[in-house]
OpenMM code with the backbone's topology and positions (N, CA, C; nanometers):
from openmm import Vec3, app, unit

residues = "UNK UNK UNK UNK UNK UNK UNK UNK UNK UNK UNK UNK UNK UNK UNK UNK UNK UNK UNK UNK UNK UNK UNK UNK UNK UNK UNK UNK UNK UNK UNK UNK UNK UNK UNK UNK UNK UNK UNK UNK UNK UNK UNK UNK UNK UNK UNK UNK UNK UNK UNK UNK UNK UNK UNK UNK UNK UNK UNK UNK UNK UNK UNK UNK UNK UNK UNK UNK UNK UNK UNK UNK UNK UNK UNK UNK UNK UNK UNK UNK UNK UNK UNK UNK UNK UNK UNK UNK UNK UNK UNK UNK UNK UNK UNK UNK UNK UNK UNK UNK UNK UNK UNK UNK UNK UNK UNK UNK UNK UNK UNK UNK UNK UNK UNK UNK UNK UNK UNK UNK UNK UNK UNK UNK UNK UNK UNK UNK UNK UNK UNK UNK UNK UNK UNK UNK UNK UNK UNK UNK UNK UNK UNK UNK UNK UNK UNK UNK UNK UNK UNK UNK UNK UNK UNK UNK".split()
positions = [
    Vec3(6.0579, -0.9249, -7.0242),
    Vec3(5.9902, -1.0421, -6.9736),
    Vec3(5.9740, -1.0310, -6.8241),
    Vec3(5.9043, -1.1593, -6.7818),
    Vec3(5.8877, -1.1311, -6.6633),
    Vec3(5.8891, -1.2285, -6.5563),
    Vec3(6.0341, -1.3301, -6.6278),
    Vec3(6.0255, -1.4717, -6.5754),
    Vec3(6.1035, -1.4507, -6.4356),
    Vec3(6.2149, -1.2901, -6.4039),
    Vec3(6.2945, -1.3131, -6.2668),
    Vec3(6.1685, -1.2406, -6.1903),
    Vec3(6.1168, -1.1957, -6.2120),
    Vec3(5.9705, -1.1100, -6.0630),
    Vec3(5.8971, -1.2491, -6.0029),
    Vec3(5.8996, -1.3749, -6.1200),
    Vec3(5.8623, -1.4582, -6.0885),
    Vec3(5.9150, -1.5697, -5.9764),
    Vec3(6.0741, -1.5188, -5.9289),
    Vec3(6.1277, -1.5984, -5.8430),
    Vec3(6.1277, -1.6097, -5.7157),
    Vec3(6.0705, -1.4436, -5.6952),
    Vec3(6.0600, -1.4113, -5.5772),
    Vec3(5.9008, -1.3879, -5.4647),
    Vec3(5.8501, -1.4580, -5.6084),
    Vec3(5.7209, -1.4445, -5.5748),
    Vec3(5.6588, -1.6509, -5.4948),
    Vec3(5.5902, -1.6247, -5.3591),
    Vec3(5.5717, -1.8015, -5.3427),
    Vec3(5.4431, -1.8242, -5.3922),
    Vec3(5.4810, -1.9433, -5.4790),
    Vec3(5.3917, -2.0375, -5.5810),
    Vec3(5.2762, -2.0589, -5.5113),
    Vec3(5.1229, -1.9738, -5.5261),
    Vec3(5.0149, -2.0696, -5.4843),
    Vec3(4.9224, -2.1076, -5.5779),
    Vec3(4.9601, -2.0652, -5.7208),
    Vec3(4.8581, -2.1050, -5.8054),
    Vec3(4.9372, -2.1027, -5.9167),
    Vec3(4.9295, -2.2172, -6.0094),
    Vec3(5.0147, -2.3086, -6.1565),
    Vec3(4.9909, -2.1805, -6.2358),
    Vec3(4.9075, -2.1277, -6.2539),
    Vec3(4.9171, -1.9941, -6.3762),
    Vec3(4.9118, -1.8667, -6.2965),
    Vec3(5.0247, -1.7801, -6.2884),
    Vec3(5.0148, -1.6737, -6.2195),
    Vec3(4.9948, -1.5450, -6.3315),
    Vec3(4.8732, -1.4848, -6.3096),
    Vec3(4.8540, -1.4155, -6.4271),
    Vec3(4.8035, -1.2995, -6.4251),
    Vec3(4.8990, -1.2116, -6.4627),
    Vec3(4.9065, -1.0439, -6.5066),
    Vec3(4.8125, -0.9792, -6.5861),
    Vec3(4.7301, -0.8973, -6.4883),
    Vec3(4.6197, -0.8686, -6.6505),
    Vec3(4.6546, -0.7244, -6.6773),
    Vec3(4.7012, -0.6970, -6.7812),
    Vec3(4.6950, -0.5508, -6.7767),
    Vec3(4.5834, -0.4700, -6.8939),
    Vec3(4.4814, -0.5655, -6.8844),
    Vec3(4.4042, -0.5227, -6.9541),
    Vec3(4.2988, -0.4656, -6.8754),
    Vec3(4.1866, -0.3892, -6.9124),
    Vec3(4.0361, -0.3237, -6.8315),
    Vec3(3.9539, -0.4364, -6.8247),
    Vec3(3.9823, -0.5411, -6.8477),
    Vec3(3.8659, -0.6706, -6.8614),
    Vec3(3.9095, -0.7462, -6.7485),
    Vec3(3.7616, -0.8024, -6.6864),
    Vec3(3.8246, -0.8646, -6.5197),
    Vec3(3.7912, -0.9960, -6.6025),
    Vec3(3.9063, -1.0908, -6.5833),
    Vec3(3.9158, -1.2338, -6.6881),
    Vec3(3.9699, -1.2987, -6.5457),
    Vec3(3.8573, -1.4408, -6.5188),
    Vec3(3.9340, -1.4973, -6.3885),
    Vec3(4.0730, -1.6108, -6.4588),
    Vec3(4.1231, -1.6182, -6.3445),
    Vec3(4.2598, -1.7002, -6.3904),
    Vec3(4.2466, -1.8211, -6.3532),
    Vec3(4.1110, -1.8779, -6.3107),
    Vec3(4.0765, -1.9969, -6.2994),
    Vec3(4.0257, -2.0644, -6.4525),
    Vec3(4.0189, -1.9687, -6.5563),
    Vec3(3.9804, -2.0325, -6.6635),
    Vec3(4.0964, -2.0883, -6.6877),
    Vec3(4.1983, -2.0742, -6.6685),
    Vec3(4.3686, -2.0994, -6.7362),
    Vec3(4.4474, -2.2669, -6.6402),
    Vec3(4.4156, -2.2491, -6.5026),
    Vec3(4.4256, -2.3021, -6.3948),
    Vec3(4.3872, -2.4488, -6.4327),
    Vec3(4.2559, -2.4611, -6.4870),
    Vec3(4.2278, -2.5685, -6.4995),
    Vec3(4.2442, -2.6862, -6.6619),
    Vec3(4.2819, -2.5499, -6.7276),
    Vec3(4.3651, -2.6195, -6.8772),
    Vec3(4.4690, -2.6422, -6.8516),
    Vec3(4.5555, -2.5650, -6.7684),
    Vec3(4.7046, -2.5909, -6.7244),
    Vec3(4.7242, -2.7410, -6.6456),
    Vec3(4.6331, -2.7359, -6.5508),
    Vec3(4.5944, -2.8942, -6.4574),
    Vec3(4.6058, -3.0007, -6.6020),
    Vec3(4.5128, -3.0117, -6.6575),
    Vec3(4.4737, -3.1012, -6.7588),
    Vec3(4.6051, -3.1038, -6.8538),
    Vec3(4.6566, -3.0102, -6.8993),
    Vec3(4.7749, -3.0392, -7.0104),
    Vec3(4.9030, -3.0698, -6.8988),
    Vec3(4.9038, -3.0368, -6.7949),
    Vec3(5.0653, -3.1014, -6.7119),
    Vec3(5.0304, -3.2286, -6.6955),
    Vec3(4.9307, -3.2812, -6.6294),
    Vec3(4.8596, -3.4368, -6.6081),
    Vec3(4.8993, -3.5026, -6.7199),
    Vec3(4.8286, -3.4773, -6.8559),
    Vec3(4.8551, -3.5365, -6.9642),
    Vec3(4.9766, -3.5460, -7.0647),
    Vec3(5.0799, -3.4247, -7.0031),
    Vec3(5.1934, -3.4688, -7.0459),
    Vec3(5.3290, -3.4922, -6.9474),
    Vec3(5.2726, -3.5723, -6.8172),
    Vec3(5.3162, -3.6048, -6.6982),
    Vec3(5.4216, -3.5314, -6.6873),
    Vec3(5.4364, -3.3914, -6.6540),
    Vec3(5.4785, -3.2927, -6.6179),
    Vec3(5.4486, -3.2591, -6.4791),
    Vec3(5.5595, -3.2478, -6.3997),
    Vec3(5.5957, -3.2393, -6.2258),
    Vec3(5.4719, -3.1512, -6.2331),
    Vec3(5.3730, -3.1374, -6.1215),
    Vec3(5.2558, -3.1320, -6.0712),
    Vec3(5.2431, -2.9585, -5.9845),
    Vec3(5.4246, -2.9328, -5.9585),
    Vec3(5.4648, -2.7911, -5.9214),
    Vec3(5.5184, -2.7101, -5.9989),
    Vec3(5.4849, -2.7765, -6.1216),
    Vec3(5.5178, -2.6740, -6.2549),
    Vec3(5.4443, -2.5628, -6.2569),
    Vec3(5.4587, -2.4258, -6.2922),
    Vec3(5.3901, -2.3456, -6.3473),
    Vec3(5.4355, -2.2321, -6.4618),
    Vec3(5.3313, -2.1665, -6.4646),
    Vec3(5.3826, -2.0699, -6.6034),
    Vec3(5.2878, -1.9568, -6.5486),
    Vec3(5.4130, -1.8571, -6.6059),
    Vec3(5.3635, -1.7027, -6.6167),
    Vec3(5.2526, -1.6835, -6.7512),
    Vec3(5.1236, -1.6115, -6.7157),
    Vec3(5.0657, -1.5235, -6.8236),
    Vec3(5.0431, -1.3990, -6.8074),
    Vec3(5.0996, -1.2845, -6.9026),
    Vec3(4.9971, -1.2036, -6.8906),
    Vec3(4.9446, -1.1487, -7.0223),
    Vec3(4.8438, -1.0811, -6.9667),
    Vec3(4.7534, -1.0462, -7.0892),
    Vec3(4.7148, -0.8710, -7.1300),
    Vec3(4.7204, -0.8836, -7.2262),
    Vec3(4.7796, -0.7373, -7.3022),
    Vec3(4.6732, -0.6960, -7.3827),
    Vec3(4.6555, -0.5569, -7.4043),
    Vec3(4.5590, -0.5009, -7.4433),
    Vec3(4.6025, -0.4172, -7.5230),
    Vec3(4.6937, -0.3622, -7.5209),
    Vec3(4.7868, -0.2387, -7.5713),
    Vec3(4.8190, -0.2267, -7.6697),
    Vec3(4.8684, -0.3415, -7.7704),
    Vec3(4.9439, -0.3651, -7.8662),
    Vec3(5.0980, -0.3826, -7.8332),
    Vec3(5.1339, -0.4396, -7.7095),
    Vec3(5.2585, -0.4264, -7.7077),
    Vec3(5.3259, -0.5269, -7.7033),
    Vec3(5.2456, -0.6035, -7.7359),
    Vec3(5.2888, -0.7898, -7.7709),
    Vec3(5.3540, -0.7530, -7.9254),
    Vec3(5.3137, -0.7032, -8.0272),
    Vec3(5.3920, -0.6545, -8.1293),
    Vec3(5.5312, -0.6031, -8.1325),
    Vec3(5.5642, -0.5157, -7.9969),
    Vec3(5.7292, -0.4600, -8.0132),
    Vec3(5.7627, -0.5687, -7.9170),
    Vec3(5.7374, -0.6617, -7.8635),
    Vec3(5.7806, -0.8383, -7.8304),
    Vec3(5.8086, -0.9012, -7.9702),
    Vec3(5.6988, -0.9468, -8.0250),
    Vec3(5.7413, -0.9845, -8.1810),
    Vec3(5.8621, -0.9753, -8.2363),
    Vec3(5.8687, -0.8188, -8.2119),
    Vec3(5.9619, -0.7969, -8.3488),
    Vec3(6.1200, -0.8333, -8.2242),
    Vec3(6.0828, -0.7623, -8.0846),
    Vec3(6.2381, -0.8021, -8.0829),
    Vec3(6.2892, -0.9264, -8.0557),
    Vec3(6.2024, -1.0688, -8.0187),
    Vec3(6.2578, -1.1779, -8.0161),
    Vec3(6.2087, -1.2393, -8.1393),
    Vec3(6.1079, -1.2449, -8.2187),
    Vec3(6.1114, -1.2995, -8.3323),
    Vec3(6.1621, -1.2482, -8.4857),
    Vec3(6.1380, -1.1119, -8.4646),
    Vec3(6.1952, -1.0217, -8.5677),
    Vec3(6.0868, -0.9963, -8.6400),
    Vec3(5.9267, -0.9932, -8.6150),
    Vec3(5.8175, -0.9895, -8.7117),
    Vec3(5.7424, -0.8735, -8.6404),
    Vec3(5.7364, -0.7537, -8.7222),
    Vec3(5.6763, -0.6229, -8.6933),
    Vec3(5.5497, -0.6066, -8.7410),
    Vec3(5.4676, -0.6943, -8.6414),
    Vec3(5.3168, -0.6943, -8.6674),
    Vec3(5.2926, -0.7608, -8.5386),
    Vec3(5.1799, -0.7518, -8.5092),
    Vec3(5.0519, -0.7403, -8.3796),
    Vec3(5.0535, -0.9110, -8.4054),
    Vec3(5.0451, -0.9922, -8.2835),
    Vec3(5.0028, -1.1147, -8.2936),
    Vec3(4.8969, -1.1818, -8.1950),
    Vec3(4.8750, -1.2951, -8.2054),
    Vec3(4.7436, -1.3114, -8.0906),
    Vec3(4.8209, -1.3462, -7.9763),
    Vec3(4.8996, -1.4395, -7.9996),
    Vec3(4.9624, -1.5140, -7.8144),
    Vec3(5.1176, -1.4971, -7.9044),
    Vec3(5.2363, -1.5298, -7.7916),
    Vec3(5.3787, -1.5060, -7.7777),
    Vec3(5.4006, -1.6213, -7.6685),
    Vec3(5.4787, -1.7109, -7.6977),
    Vec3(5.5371, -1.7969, -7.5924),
    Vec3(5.7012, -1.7999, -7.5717),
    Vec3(5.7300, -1.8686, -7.4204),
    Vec3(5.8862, -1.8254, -7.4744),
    Vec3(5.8981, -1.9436, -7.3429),
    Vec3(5.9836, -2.0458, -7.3370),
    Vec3(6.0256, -2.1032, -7.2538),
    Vec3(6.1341, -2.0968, -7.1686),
    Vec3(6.1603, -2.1168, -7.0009),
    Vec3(6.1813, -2.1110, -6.9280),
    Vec3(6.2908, -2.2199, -6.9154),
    Vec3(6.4097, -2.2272, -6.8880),
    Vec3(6.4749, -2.3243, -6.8440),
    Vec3(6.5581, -2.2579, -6.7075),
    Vec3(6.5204, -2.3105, -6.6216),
    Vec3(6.6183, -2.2280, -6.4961),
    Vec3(6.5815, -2.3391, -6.4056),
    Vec3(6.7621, -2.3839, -6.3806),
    Vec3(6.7636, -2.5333, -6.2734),
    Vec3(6.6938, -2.4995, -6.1732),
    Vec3(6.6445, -2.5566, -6.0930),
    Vec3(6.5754, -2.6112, -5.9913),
    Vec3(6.4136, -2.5232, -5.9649),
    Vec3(6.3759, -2.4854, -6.0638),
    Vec3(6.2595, -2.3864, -6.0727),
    Vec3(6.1940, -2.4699, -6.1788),
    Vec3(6.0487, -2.4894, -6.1281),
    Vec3(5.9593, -2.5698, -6.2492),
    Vec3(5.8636, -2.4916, -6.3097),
    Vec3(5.9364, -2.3235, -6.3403),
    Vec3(5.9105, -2.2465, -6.4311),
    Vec3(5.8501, -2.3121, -6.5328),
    Vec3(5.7856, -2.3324, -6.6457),
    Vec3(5.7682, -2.3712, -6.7872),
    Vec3(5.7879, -2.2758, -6.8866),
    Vec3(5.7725, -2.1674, -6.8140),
    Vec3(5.7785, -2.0286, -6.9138),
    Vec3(5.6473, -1.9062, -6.9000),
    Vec3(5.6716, -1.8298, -7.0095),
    Vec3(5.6148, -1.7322, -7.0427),
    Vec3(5.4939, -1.7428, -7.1424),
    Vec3(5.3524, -1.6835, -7.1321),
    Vec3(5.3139, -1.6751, -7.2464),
    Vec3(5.2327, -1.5166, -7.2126),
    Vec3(5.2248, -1.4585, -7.3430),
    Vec3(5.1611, -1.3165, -7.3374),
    Vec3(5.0699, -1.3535, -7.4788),
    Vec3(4.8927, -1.2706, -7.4015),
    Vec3(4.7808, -1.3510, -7.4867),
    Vec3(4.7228, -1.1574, -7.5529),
    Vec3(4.7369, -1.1214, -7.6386),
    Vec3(4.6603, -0.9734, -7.6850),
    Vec3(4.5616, -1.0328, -7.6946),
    Vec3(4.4406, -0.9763, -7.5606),
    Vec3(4.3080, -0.9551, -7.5366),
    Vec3(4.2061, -0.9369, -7.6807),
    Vec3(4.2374, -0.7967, -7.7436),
    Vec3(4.2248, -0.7491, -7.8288),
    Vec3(4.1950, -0.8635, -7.9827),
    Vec3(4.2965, -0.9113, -7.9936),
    Vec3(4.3362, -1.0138, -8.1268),
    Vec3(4.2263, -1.0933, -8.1317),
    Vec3(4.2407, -1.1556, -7.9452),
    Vec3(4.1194, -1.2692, -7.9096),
    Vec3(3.9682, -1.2385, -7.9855),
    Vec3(3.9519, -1.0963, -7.9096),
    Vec3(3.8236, -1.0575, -7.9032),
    Vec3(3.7850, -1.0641, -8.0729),
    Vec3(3.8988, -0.9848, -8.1507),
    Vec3(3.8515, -0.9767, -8.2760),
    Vec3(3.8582, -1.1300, -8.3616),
    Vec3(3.9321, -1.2416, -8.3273),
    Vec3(3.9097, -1.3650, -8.4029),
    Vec3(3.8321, -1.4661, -8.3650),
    Vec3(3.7968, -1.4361, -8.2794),
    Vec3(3.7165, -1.5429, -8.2118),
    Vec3(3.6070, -1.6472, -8.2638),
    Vec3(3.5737, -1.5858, -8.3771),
    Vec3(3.4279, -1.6427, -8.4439),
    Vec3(3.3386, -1.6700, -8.3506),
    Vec3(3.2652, -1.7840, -8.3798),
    Vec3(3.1432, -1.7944, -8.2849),
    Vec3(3.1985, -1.8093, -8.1512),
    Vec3(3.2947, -1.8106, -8.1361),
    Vec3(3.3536, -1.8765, -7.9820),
    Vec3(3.3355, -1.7754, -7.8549),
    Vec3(3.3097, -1.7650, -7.7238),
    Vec3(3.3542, -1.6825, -7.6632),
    Vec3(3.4871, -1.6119, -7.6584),
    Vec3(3.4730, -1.5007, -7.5875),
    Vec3(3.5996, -1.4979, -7.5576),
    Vec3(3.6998, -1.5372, -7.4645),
    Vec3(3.6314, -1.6283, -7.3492),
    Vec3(3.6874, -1.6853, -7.3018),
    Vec3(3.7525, -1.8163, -7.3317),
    Vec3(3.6757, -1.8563, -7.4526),
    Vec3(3.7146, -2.0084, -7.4766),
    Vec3(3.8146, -1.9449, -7.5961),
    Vec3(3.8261, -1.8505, -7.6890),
    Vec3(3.9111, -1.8141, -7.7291),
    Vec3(4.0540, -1.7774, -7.6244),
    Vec3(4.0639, -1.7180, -7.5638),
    Vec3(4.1651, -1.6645, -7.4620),
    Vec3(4.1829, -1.8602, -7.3920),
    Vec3(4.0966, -1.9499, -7.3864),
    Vec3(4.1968, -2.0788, -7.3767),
    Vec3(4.2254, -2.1742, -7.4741),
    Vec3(4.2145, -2.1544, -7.6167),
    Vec3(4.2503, -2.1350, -7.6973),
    Vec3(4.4087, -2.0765, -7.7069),
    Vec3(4.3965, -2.0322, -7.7186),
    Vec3(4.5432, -1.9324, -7.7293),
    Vec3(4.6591, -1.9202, -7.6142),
    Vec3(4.6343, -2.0063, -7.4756),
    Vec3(4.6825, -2.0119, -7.3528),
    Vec3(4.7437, -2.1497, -7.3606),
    Vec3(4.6310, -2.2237, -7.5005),
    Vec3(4.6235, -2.4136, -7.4616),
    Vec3(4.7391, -2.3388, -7.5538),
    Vec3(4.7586, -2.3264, -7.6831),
    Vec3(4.8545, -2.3073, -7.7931),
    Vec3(4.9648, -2.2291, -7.7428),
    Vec3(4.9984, -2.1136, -7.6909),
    Vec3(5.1044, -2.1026, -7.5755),
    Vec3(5.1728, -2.2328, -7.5487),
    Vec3(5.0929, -2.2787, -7.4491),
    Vec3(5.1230, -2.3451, -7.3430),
    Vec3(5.2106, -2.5033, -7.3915),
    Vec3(5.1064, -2.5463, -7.5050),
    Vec3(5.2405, -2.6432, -7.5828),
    Vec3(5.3360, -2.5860, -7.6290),
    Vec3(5.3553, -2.4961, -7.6980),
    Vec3(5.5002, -2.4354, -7.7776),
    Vec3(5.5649, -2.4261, -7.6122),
    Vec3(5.5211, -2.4061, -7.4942),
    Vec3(5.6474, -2.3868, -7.4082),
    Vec3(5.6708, -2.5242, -7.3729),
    Vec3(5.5737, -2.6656, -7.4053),
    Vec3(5.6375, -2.7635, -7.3697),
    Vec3(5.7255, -2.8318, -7.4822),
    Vec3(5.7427, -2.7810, -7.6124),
    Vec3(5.8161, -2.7976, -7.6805),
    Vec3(5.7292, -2.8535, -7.8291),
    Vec3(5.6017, -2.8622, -7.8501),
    Vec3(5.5634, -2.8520, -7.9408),
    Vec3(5.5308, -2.7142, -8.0416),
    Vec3(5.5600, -2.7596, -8.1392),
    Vec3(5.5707, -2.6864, -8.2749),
    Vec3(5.4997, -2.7120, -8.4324),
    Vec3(5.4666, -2.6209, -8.4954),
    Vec3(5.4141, -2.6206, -8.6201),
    Vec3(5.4441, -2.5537, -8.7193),
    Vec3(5.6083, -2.5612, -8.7593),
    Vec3(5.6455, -2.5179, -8.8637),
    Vec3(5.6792, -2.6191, -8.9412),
    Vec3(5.6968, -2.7137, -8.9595),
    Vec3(5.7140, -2.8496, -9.0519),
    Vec3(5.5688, -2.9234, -9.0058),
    Vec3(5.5270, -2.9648, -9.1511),
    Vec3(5.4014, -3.0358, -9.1565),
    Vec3(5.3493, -3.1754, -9.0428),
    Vec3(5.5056, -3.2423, -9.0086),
    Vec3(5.4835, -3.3136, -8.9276),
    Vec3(5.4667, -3.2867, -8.7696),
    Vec3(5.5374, -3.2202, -8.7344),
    Vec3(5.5024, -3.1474, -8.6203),
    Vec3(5.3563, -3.0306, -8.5746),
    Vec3(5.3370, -2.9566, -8.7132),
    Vec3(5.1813, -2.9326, -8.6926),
    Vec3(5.0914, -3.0224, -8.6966),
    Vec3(5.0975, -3.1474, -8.7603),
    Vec3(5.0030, -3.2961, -8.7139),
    Vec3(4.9944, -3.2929, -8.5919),
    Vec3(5.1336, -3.3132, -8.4992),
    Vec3(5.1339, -3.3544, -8.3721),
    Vec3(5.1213, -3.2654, -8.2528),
    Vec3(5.1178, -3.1026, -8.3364),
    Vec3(5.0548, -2.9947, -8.2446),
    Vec3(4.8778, -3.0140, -8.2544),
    Vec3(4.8579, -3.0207, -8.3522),
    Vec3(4.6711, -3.0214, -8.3958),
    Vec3(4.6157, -3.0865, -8.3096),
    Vec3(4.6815, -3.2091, -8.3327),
    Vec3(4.5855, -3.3576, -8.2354),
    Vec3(4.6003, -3.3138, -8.0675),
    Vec3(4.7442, -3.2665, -8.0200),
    Vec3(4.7411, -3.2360, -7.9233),
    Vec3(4.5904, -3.1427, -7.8783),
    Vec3(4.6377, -3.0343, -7.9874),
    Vec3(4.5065, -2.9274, -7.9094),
    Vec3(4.3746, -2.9502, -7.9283),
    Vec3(4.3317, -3.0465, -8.0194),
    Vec3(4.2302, -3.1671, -8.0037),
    Vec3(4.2146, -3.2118, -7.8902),
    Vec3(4.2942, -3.2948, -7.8305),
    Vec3(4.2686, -3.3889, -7.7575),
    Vec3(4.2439, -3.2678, -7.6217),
    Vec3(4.3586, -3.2264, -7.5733),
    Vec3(4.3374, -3.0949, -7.5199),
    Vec3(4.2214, -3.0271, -7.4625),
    Vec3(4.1194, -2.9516, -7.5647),
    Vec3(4.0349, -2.9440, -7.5633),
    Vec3(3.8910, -3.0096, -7.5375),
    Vec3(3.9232, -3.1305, -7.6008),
    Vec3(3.8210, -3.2426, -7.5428),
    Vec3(3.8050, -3.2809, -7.4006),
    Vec3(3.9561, -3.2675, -7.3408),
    Vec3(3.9175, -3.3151, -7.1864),
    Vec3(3.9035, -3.1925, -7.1437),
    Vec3(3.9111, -3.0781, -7.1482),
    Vec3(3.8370, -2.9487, -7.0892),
    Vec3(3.7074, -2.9418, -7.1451),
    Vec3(3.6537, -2.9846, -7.2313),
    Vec3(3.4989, -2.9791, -7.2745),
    Vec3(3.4209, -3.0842, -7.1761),
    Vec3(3.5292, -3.2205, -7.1870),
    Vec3(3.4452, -3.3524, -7.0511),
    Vec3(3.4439, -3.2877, -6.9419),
    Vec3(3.5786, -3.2081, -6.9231),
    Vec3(3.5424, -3.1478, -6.7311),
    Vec3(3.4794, -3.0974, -6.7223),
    Vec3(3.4281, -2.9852, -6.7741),
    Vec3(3.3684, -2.8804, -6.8217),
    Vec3(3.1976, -2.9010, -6.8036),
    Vec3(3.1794, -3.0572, -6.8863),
    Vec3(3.0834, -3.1120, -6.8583),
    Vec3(2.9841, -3.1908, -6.7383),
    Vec3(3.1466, -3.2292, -6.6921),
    Vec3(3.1471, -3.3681, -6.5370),
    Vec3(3.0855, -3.2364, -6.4524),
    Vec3(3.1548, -3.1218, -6.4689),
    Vec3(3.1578, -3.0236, -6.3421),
    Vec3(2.9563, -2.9473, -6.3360),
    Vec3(2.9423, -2.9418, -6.4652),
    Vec3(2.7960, -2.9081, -6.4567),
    Vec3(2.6981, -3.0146, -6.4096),
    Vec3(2.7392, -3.1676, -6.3960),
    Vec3(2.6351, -3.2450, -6.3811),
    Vec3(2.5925, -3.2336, -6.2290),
] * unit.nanometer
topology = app.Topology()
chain = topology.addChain("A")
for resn in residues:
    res = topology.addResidue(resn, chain)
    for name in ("N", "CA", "C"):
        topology.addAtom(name, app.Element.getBySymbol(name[0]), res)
């Protein structure tokens, strides 16, 4: 992981993000879903979170050694608790996965997609019991909707 490189580094932007992929992906797409989901779940305003993004397949030997599942996945989240640091955590997004599931979507709106879904599991939402995937869904509903209004406000 790569949450201690993160301590020594000074905070000027909420998503600090690693690309180690050949694709130039700005980190302002992330920046401004991150704005919108801390706002909305009134989360300290100097919070941030590590991403980086992987091309390799090596989000898979992640898998298996903190989850124990030996297969390729799209995003990996992992949360951060370290006193007086408003870390939120980790998320690692395979480029690759994006590109290939995306359906009609870009791939950018896929890759925030998968950053928004990260990004709750590090605030503590979950979808392994039916009731809690209700209350992940609507989240990334709602989520999404106010990045589609900004999205919108910002073109007018």
């Amino acid at each position: 992981m790569f949450i201690g490189s993160v301590l020594n580094i000074p905070k000027t932007k909420s998503v600090i993000v690693t690309n180690r992929t050949e694709d130039n992906i700005e980190s302002d797409i992330f920046e401004e879903l991150f704005s919108i989901v801390i706002n909305g779940e009134l989360k300290n305003s100097d919070s941030f979170i590590n991403l980086e993004l992987t091309s390799d397949g090596s989000i898979r030997q992640l898998n298996k050694k903190y989850l124990g599942r030996d297969e390729i996945t799209d995003v990996l989240s992992f949360t951060a608790d370290i006193p007086g640091v408003n870390l939120i955590g980790d998320i690692i997004i395979d480029t690759n996965v994006a590109k290939e599931q995306k359906e009609d979507r870009t791939v950018i709106e896929e890759l925030q997609i998968l950053f928004l879904h990260g990004l709750l599991h590090c605030l503590g939402y979950d979808h392994l019991a039916a009731a809690d995937k209700k209350i992940m869904d609507a989240k990334e509903k709602e989520y999404k909707n106010l990045l589609r209004k900004e999205k919108n406000q910002t073109r007018e």
